[in-house]
PDB file as gemmi writes it, atoms N, CA and C in Angstrom:
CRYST1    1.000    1.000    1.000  90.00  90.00  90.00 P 1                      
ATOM      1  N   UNK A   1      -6.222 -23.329   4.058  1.00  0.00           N  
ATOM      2  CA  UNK A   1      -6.702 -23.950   2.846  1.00  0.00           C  
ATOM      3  C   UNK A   1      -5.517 -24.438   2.010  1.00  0.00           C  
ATOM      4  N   UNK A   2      -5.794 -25.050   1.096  1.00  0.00           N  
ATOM      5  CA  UNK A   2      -4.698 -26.042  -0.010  1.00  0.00           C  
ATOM      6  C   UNK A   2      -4.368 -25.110  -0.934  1.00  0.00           C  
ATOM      7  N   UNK A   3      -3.101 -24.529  -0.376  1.00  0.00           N  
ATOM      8  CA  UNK A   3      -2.466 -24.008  -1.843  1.00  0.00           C  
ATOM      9  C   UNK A   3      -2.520 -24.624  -3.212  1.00  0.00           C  
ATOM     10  N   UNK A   4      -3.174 -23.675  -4.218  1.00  0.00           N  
ATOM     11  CA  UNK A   4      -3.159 -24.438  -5.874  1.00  0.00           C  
ATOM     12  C   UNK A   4      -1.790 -23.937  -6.434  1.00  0.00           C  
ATOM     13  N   UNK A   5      -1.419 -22.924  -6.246  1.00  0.00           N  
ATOM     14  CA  UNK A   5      -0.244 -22.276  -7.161  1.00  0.00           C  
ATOM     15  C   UNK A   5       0.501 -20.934  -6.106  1.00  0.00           C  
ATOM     16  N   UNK A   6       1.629 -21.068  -6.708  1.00  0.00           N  
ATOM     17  CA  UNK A   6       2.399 -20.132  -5.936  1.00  0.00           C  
ATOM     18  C   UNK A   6       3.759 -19.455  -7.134  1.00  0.00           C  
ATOM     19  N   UNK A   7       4.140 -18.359  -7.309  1.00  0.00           N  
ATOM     20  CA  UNK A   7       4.440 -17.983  -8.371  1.00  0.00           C  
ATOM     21  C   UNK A   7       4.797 -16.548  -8.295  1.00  0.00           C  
ATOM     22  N   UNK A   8       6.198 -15.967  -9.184  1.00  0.00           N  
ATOM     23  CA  UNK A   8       6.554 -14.324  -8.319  1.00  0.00           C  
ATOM     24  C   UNK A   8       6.418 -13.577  -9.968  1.00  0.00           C  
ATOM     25  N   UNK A   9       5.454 -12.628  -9.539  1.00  0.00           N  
ATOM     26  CA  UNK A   9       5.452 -11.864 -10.663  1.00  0.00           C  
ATOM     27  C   UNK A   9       6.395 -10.427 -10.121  1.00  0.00           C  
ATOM     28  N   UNK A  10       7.355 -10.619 -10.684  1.00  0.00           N  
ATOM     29  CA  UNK A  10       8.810  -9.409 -10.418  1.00  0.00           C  
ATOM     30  C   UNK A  10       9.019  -9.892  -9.296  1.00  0.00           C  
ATOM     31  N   UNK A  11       8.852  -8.348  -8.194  1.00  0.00           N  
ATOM     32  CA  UNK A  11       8.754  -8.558  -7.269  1.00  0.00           C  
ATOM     33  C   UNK A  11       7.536  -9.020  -6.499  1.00  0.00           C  
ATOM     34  N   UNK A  12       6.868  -9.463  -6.863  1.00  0.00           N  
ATOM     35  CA  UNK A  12       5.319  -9.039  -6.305  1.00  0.00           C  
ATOM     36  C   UNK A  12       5.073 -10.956  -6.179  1.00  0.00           C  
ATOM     37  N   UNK A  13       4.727 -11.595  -4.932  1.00  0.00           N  
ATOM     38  CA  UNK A  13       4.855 -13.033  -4.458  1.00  0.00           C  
ATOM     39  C   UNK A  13       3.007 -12.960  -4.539  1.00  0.00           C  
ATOM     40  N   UNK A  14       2.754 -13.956  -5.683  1.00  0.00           N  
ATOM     41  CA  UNK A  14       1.557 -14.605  -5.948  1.00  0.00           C  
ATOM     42  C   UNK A  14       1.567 -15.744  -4.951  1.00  0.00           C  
ATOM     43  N   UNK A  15       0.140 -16.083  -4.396  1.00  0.00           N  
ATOM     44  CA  UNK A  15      -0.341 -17.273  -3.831  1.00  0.00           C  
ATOM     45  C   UNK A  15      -1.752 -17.565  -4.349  1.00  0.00           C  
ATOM     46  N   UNK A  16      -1.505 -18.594  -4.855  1.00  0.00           N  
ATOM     47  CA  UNK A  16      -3.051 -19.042  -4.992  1.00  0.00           C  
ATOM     48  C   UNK A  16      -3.776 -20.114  -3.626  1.00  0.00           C  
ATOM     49  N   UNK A  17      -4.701 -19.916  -3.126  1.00  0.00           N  
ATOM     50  CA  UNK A  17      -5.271 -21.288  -2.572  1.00  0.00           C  
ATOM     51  C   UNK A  17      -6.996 -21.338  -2.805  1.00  0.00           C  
ATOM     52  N   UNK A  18      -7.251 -22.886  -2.274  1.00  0.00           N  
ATOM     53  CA  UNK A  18      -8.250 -22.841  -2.257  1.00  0.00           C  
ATOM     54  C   UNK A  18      -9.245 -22.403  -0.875  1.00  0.00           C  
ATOM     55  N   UNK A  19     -10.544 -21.719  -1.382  1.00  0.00           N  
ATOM     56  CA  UNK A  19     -11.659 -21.036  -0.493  1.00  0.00           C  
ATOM     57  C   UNK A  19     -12.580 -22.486   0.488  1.00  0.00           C  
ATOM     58  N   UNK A  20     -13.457 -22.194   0.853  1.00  0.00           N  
ATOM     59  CA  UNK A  20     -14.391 -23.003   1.287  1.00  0.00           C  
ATOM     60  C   UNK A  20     -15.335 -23.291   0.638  1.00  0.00           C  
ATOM     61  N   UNK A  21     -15.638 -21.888  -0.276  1.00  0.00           N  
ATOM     62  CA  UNK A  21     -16.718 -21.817  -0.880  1.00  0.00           C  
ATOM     63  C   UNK A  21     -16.379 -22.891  -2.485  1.00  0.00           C  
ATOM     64  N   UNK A  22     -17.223 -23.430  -3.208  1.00  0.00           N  
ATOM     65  CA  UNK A  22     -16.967 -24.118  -4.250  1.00  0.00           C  
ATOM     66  C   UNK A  22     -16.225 -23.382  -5.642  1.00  0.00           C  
ATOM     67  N   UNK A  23     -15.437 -23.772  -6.068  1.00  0.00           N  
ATOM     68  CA  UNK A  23     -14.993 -22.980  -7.067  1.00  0.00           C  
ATOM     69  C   UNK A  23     -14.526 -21.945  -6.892  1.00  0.00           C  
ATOM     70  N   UNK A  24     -14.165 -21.586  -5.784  1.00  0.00           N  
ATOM     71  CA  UNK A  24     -13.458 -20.206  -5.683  1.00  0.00           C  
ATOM     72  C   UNK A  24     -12.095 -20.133  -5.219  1.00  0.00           C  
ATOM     73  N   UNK A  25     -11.750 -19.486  -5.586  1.00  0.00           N  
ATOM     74  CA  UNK A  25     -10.072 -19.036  -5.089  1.00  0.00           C  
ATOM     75  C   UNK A  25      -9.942 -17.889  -4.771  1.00  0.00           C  
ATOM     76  N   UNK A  26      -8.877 -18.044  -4.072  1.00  0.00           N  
ATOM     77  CA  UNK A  26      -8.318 -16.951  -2.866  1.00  0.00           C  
ATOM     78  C   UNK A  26      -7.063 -16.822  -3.798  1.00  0.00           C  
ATOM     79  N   UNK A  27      -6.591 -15.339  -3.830  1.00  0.00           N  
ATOM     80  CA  UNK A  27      -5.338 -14.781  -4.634  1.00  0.00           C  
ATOM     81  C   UNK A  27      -4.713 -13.869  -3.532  1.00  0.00           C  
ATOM     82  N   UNK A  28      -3.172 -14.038  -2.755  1.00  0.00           N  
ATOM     83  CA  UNK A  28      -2.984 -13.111  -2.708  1.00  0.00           C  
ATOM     84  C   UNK A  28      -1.722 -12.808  -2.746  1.00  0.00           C  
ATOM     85  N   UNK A  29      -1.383 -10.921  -2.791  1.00  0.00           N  
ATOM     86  CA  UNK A  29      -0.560 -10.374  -3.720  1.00  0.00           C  
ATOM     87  C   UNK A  29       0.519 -10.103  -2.530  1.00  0.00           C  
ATOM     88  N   UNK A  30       1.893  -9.907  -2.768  1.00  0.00           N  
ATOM     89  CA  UNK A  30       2.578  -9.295  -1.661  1.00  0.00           C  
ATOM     90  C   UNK A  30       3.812  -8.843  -2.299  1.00  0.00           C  
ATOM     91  N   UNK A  31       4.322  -7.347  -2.205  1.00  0.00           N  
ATOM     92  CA  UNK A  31       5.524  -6.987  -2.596  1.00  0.00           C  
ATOM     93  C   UNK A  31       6.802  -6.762  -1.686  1.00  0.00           C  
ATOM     94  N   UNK A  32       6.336  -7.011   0.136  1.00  0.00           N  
ATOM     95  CA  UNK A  32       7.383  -6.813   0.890  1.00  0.00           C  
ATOM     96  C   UNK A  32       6.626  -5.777   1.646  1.00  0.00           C  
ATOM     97  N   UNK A  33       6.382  -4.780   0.947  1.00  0.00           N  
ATOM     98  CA  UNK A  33       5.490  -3.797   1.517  1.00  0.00           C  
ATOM     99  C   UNK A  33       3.302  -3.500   1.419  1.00  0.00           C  
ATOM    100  N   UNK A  34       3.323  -3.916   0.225  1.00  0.00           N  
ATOM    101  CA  UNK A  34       1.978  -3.807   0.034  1.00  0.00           C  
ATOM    102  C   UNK A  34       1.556  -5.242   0.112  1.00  0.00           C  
ATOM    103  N   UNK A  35      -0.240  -5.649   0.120  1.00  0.00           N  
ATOM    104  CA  UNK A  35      -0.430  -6.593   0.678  1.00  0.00           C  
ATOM    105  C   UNK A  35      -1.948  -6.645   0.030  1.00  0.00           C  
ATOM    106  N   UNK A  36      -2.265  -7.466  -0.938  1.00  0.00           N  
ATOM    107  CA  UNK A  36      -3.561  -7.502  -1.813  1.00  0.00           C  
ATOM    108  C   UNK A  36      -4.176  -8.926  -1.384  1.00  0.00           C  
ATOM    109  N   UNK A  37      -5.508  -8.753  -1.454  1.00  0.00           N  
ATOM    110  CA  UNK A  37      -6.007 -10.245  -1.842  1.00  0.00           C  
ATOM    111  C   UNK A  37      -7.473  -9.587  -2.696  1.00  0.00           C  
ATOM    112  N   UNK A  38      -7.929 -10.960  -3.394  1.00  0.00           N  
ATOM    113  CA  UNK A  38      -9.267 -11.487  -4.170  1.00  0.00           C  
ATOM    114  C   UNK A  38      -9.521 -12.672  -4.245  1.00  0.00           C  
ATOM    115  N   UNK A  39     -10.997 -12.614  -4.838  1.00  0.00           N  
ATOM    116  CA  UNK A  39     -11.132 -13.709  -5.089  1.00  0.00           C  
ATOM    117  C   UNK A  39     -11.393 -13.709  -6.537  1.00  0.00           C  
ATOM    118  N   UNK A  40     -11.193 -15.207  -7.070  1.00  0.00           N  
ATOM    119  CA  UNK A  40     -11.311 -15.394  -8.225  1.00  0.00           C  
ATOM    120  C   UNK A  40     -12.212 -16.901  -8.574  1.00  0.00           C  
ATOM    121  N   UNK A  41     -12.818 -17.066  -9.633  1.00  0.00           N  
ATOM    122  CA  UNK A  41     -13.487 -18.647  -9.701  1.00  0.00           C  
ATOM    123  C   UNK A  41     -12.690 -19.607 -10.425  1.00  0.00           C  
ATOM    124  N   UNK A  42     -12.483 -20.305 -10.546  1.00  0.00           N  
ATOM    125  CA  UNK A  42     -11.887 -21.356 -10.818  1.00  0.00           C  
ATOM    126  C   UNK A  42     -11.728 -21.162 -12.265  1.00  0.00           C  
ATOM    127  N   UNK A  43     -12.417 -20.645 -12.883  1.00  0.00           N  
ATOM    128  CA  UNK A  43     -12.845 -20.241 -14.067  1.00  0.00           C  
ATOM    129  C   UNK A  43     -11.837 -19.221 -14.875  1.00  0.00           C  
ATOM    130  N   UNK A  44     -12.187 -18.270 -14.108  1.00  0.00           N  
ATOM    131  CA  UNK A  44     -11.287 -17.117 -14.267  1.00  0.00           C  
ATOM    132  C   UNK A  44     -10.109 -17.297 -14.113  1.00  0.00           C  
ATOM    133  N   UNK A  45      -9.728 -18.070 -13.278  1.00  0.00           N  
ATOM    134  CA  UNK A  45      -7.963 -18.485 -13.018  1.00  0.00           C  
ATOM    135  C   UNK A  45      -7.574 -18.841 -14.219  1.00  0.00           C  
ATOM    136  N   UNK A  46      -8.280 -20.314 -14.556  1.00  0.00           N  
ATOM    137  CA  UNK A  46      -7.863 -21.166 -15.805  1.00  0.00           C  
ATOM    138  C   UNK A  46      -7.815 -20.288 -16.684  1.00  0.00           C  
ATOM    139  N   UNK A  47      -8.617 -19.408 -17.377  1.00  0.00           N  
ATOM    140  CA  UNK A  47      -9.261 -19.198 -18.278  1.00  0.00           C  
ATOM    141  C   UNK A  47      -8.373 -17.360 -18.335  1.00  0.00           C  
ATOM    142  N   UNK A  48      -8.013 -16.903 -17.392  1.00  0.00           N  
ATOM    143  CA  UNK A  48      -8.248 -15.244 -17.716  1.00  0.00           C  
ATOM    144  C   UNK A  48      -6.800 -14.832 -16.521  1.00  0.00           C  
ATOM    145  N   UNK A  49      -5.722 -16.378 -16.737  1.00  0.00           N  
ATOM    146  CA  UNK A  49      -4.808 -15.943 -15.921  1.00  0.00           C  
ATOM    147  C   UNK A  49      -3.560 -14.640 -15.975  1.00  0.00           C  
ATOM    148  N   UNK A  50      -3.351 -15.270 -17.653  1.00  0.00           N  
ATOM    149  CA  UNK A  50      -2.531 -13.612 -17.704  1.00  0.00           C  
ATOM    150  C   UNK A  50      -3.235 -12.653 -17.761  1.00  0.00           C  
ATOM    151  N   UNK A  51      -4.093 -12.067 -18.185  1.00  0.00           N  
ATOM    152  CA  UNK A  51      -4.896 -10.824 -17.810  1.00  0.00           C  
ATOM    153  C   UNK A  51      -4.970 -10.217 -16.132  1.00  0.00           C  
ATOM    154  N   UNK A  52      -5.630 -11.648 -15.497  1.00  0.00           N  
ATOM    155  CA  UNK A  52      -4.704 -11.022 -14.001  1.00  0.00           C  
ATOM    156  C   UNK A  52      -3.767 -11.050 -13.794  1.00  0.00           C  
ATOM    157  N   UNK A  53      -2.972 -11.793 -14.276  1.00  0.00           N  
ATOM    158  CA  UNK A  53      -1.347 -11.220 -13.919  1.00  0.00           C  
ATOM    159  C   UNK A  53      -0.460  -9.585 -14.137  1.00  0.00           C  
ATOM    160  N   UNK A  54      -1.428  -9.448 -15.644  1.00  0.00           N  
ATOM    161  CA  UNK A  54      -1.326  -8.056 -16.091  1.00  0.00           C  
ATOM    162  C   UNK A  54      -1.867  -7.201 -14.771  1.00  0.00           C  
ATOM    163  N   UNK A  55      -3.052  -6.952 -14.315  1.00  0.00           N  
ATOM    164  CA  UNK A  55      -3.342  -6.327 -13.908  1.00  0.00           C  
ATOM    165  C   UNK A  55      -2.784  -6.733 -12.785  1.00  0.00           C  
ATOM    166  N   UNK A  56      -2.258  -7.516 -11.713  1.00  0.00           N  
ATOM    167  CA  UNK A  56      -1.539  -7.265 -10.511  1.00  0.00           C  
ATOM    168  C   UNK A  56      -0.163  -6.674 -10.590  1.00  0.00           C  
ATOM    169  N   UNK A  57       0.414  -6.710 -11.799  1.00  0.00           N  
ATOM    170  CA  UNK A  57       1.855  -5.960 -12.064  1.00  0.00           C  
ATOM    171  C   UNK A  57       1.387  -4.725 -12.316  1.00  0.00           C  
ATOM    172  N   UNK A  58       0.100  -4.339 -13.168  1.00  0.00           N  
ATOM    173  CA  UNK A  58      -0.392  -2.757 -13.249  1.00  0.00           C  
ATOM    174  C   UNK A  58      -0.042  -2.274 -11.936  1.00  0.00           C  
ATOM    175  N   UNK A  59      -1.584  -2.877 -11.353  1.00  0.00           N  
ATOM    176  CA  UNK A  59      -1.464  -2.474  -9.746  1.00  0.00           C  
ATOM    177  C   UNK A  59      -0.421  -2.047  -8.740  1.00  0.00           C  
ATOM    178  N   UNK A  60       0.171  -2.941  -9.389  1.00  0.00           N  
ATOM    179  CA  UNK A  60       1.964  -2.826  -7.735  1.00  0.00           C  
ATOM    180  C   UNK A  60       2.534  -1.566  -8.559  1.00  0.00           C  
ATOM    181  N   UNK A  61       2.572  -1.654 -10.131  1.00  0.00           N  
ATOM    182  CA  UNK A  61       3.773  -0.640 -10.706  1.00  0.00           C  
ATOM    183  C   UNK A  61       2.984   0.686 -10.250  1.00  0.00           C  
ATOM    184  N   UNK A  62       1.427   1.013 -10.638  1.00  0.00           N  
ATOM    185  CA  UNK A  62       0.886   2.127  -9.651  1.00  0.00           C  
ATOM    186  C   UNK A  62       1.094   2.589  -8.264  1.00  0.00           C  
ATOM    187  N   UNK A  63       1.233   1.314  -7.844  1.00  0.00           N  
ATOM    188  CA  UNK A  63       1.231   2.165  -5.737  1.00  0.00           C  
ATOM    189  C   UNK A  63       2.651   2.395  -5.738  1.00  0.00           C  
ATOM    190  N   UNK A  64       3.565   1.983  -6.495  1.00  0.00           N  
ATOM    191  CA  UNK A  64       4.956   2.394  -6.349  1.00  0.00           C  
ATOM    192  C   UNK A  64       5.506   4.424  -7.034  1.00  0.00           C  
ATOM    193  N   UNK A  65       4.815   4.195  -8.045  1.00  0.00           N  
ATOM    194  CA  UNK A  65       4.643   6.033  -8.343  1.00  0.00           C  
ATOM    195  C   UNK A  65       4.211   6.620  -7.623  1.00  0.00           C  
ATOM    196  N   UNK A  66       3.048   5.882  -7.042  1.00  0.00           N  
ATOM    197  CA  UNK A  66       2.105   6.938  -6.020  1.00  0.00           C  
ATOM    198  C   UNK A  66       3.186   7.504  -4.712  1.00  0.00           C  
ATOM    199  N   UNK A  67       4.203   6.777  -4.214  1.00  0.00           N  
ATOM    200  CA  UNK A  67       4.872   7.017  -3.262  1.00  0.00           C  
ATOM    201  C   UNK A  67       5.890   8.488  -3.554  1.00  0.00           C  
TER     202      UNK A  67                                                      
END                                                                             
C-alpha cells in the first residue's frame, strides 16, 4: 500500500500507509526490537495525531521497564 507518512518518534520508526479498506490507515511502530501495528481512520490521524504519538512513546517507554 501507499505510504502517507513516515516519521521517528525517539527511537521508535513510525510508518503510516494506506489500507484497502476506505479511510483507514495502517500505523506501524518499530524500535529495533519491538514491533506494533493499528489501525487508525483517516480521521483520527488528522485530527488526534499527537495523542497517538503520546501514547506510542508511552507504550515503547513501558515494554522497555518491563525488561
Amino acid at each position: 500500500m501507499k505510504e502517507v507518512a513516515s516519521y521517528k518518534l525517539g527511537k521508535v520508526q513510525v510508518t503510516i500507509t494506506k489500507t484497502e479498506k476506505p479511510n483507514r490507515l495502517k500505523v506501524e511502530c518499530f524500535d529495533g526490537e519491538y514491533h506494533s501495528e493499528f489501525s487508525v481512520s483517516e480521521y483520527e490521524f488528522n485530527n488526534y495525531r499527537r495523542l497517538m504519538n503520546q501514547r506510542i512513546t508511552q507504550a515503547y517507554a513501558n515494554a522497555d521497564e518491563e525488561e
